[in-house]
C-alpha positions in Angstrom: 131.0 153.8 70.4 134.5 153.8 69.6 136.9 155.3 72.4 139.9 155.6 69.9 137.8 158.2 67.4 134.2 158.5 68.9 132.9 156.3 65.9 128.7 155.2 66.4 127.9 151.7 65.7 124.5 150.8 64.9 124.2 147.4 65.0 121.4 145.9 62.8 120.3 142.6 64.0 123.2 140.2 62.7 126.0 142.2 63.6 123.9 142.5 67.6 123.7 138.5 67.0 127.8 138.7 66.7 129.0 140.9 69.2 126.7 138.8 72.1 128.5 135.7 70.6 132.0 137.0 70.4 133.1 135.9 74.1 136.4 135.1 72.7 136.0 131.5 72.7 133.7 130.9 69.7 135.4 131.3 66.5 133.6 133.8 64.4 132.7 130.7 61.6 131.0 128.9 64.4 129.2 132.1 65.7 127.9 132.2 61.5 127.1 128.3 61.1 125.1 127.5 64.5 123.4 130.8 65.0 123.6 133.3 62.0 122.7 131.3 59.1 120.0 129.1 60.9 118.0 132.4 62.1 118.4 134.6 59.3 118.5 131.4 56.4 121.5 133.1 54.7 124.3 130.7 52.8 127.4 130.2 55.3 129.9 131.2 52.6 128.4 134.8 52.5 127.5 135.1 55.8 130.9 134.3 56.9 132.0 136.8 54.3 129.9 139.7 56.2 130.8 138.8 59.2 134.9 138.6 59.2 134.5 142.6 57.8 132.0 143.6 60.4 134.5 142.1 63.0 137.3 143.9 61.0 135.6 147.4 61.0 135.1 147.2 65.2 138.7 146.3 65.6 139.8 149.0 63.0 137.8 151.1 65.4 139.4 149.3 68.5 136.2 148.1 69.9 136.7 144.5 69.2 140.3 142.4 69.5 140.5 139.8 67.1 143.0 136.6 67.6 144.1 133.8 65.9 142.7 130.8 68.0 140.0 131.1 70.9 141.2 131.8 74.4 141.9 129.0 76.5 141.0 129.1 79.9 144.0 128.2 82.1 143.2 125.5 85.1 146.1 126.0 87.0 145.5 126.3 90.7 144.9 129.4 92.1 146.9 130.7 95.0 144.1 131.2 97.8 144.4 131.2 101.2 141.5 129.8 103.3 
C-alpha cells in the first residue's frame, strides 16, 4: 500500500518475483534475465519492457526508489569500541 495516496498493489506473480529481487543491488535487467524470463519462459526484451513500468508505477506511488546504478556497500571501517 502506498503511504503517499493509500494506493493497493496486488502483485500477480512476476511483479511478487520483482519486488523480493529488488534489494537495490540487482539491476532490474538482471532481476528479468536470470529469474523472470527463465521461470515464466517470456522473451527478455518484453519482459524487461513490463518490468521497468511496474517499477515505475511503485515509485510513482513512492513505494519503490529507483537509481541509476546499484548501491555499493561501503567497507570503510567502522568506528567501534571494544
Amino acid at each position: 500500500m502506498s503511504a503517499v495516496d493509500s494506493t493497493l498493489f496486488n502483485l500477480n506473480p512476476v511483479a511478487a518475483l520483482i519486488w523480493q529481487a529488488a534489494d537495490g543491488k540487482t539491476p532490474l535487467a538482471k532481476i528479468v534475465e536470470e529469474r523472470i524470463c527463465p521461470e515464466f519462459d517470456v522473451e527478455s526484451r518484453e519482459a524487461l519492457r513490463d518490468a521497468e513500468q511496474f517499477v515505475m508505477d511503485l515509485a510513482a506511488h513512492g513505494i519503490l526508489l529507483l537509481a541509476e546504478s546499484p548501491i555499493v556497500e561501503s567497507s570503510a571501517p567502522t568506528d567501534k569500541k571494544s
